[in-house]
C-alpha positions as CSV (number, residue, x, y, z in Angstrom):
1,X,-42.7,26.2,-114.5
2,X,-44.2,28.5,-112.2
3,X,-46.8,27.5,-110.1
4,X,-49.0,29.1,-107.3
5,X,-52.1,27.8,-105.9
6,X,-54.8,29.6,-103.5
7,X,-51.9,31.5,-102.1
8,X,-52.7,33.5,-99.0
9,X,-49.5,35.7,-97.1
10,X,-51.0,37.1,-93.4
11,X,-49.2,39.6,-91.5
12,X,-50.2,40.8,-87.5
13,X,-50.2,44.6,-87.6
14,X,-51.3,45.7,-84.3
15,X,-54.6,43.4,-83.3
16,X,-55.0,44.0,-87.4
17,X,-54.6,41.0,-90.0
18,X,-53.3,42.3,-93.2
19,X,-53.7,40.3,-96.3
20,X,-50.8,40.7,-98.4
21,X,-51.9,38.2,-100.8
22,X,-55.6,37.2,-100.8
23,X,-55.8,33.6,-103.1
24,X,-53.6,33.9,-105.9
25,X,-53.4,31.7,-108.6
26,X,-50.5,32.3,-111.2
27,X,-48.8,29.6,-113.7
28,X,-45.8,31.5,-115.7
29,X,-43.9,29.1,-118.1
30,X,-40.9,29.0,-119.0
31,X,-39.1,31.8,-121.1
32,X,-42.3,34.2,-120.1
33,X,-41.9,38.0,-119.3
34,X,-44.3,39.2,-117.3
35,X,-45.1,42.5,-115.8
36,X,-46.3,43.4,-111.9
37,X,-48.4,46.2,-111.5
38,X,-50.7,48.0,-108.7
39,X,-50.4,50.6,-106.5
40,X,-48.1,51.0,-103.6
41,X,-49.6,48.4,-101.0
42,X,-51.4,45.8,-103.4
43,X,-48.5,43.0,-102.7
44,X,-46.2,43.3,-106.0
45,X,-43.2,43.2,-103.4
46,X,-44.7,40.2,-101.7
47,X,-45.7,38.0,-104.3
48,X,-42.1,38.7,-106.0
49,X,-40.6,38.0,-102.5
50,X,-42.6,34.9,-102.2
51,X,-41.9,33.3,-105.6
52,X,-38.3,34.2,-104.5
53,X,-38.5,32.0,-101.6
54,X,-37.1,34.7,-99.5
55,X,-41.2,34.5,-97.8
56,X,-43.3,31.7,-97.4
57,X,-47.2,31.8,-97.9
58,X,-49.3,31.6,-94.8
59,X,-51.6,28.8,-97.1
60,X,-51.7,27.5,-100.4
61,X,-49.1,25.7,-102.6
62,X,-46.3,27.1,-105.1
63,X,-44.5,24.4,-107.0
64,X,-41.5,25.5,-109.1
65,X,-40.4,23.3,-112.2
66,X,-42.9,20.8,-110.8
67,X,-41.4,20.5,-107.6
68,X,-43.5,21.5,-104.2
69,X,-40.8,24.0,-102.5
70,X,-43.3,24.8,-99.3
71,X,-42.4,21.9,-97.8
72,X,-38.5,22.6,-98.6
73,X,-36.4,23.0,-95.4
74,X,-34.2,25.8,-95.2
75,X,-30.8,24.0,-97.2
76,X,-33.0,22.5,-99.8
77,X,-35.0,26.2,-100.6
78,X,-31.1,27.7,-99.9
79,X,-29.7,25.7,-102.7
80,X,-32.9,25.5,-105.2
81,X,-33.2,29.2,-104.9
82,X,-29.3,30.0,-105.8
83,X,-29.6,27.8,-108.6
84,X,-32.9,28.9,-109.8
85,X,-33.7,32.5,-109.1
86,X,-31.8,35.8,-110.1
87,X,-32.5,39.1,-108.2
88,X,-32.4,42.3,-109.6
89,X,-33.4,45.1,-107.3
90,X,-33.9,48.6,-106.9
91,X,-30.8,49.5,-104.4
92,X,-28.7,47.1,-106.3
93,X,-27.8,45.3,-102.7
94,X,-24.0,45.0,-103.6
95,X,-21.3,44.6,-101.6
96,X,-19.2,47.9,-100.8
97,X,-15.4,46.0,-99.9
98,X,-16.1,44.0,-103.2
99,X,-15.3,44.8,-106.6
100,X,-17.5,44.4,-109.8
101,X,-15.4,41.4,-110.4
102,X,-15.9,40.1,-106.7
103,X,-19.5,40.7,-106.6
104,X,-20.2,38.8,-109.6
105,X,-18.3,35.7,-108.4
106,X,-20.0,35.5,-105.0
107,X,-23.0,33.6,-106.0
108,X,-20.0,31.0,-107.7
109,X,-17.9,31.0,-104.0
110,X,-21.3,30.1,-102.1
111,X,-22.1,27.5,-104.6
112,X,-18.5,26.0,-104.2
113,X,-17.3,26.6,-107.8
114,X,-13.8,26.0,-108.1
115,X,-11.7,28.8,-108.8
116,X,-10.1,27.5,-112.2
117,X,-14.3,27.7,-113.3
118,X,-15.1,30.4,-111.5
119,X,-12.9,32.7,-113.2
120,X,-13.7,32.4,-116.8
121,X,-17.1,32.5,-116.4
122,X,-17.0,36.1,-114.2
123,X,-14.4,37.3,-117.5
124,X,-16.9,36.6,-119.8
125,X,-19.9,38.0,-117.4
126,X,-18.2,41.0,-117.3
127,X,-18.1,41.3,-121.3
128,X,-21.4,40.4,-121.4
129,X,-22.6,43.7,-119.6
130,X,-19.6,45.8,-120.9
131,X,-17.8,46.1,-117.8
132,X,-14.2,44.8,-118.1
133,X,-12.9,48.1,-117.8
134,X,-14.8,48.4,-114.6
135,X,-13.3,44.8,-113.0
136,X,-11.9,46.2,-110.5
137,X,-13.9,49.2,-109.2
138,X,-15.2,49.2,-106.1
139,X,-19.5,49.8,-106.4
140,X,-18.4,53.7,-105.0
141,X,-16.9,53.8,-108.0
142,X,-19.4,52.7,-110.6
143,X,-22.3,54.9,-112.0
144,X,-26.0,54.2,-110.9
145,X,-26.3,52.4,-114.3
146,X,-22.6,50.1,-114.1
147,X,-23.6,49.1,-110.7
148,X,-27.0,47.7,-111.7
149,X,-25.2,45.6,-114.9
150,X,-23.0,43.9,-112.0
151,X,-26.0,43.2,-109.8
152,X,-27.3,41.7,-113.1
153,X,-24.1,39.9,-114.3
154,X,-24.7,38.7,-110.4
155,X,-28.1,37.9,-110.4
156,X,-27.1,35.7,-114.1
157,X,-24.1,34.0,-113.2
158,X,-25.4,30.9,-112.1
159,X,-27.5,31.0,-115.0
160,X,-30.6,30.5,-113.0
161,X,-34.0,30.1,-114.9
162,X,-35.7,32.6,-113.2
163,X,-35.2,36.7,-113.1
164,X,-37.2,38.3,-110.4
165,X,-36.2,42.1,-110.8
166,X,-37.9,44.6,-108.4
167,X,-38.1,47.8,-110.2
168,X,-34.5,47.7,-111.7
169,X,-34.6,51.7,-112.8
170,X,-36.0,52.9,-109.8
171,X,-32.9,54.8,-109.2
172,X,-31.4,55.3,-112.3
173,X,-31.7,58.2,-115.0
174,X,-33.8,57.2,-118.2
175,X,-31.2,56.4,-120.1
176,X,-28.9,54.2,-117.5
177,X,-32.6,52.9,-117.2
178,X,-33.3,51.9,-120.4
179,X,-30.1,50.1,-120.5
180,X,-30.5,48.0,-118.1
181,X,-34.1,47.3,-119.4
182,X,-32.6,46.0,-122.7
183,X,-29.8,44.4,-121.0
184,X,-32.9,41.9,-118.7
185,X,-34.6,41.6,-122.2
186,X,-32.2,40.4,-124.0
187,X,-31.5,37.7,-121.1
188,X,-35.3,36.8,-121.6
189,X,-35.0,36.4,-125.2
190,X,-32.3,33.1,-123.8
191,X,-34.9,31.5,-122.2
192,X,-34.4,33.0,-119.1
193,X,-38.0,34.2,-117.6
194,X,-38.2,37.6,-116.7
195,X,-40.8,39.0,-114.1
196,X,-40.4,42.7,-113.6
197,X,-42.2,44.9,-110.7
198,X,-42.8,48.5,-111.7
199,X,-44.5,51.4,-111.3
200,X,-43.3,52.5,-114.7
201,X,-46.7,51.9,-117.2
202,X,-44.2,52.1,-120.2
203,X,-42.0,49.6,-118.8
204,X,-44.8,47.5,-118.3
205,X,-45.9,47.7,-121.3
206,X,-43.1,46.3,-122.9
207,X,-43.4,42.8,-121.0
208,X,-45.4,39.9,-122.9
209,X,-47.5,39.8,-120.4
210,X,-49.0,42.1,-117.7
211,X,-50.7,41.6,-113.9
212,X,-52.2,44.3,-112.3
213,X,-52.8,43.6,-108.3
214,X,-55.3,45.3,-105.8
215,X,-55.2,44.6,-102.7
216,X,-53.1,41.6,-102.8
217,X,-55.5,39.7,-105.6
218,X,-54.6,39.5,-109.1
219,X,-56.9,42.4,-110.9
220,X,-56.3,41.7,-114.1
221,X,-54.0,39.1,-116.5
222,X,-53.8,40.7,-120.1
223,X,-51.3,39.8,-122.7
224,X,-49.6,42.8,-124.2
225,X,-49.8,43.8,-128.0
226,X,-46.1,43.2,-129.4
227,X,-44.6,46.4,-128.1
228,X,-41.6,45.0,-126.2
229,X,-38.5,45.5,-128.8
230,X,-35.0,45.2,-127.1
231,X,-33.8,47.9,-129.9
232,X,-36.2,50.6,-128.7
C-alpha cells in the first residue's frame, strides 16, 4: 500500500548537505500500525512529512496504493492526498474563527461535498469522538484533549486510508493522552493504517509494529509482542 524505494531527502544548510533521509526502504500494507522512533534529528518528522506528500524526496520512488505519486503534479498530489491521508499533529493545527463543527467539515467544503452530505456525516463525526456537546465551541474553548478529537474527527472525515499522526499527546496530560491514543486505535482496528511518531517508548510499544531511525536510515524494523489493547 505503502511503498518507498532508495529514498534520499537533501537539505543545504550553510555550504553543509544534510541527509534527512539516507536510502530508505519501507512497504506498510494496509490496516498496519506502525511506530516511528529515534532521537530528535534522525528524520521521523521527515519521513512522516514525505509519505504525507507535504515534501518530496530529493531521489528514489514512493508509490501509494500502487500508484507512482513523485511524478504527481501539484492538483493530482492536492487531491490524492485529501483523499488518502489524515493528519493528526502535535499543535492540533485548527482553525481559531471555526468551530469544532466547522473544522471538521472543512476537509468536505475543499472536496466540494454538498451541503445536504456534508452535514450528516460532521453529526455523526462528532458522536463518534463524543463531542456534540462541544459543536459549537470555538478551539479556545475546548480542552487540550476535545481539541485533539476534532483534529481527529478532521483528519477522518474523508475517510482517508491513511493516518499519519505526529506525536498526538505531545501536549496533552496522560489521561487526555491516552484518550486520544485509544480513540486512533480504534480507527486502525477499521482498516484504517495508523503510523504514529513518538518519543513516548510506551506509546510505541503499543503499535504492531515499530521503526527506530538514526540518522535518517531505518535502524531497526521489529514487530511488537501483542501489547497494543485499545482497553488499556
Amino acid at each position: 500500500m505503502i511503498k518507498l524505494e532508495q529514498i534520499h531527502r537533501d537539505f543545504q544548510v550553510g555550504d553543509q548537505v544534510v541527509h534527512a533521509l539516507d536510502d530508505i526502504n519501507l512497504e506498510i500494507n494496509q490496516g498496519e500500525y506502525l511506530s516511528v522512533m529515534g532521537p530528535s534529528g534522525s528524520g521521523k518528522s521527515t519521513l512522516l512529512n514525505l509519505i504525507g506528500m507535504l515534501d518530496h524526496p530529493t531521489s528514489g520512488r514512493y508509490y501509494l496504493n500502487g500508484k507512482d505519486v513523485t511524478e504527481l503534479d501539484e492538483l493530482e498530489e492536492a487531491q490524492t492526498r485529501n483523499t488518502n491521508i489524515g493528519f493528526v499533529f502535535q499543535a492540533f493545527h485548527l482553525v481559531p474563527r471555526l468551530t469544532a463543527a466547522e473544522n471538521i467539515e472543512l476537509p468536505l467544503i475543499l472536496a466540494g461535498i454538498s451541503p445536504e452530505e456534508r452535514k450528516p456525516k460532521v453529526e455523526n463525526a462528532l458522536e463518534l469522538m463524543h463531542l456534540t456537546d462541544r459543536a459549537h465551541h470555538k478551539p479556545e474553548q475546548l480542552s487540550g484533549g476535545q481539541r485533539q478529537r476534532v483534529a481527529i474527527a478532521r483528519a477522518t472525515i474523508m475517510e482517508p486510508s491513511v493516518i499519519l499522526a505526529d506525536e498526538p499527546t505531545g501536549n496533552l496530560d496522560q489521561k487526555s493522552g491516552h484518550d486520544v491514543i485509544k480513540t486512533l486505535e480504534s480507527l486502525n482496528q477499521k482498516d484504517m493504517t495508523l503510523i504514529v511518531v513518538t518519543h513516548d517508548q510506551a506509546l510505541g510499544d503499543r503499535s504492531h509494529r515499530a521503526i527506530r531511525m538514526v540518522d535518517g536510515r531505518i535502524e531497526q524494523d521489529i514487530k511488537n509482542s501483542g501489547r497494543h489493547d485499545t482497553n488499556q
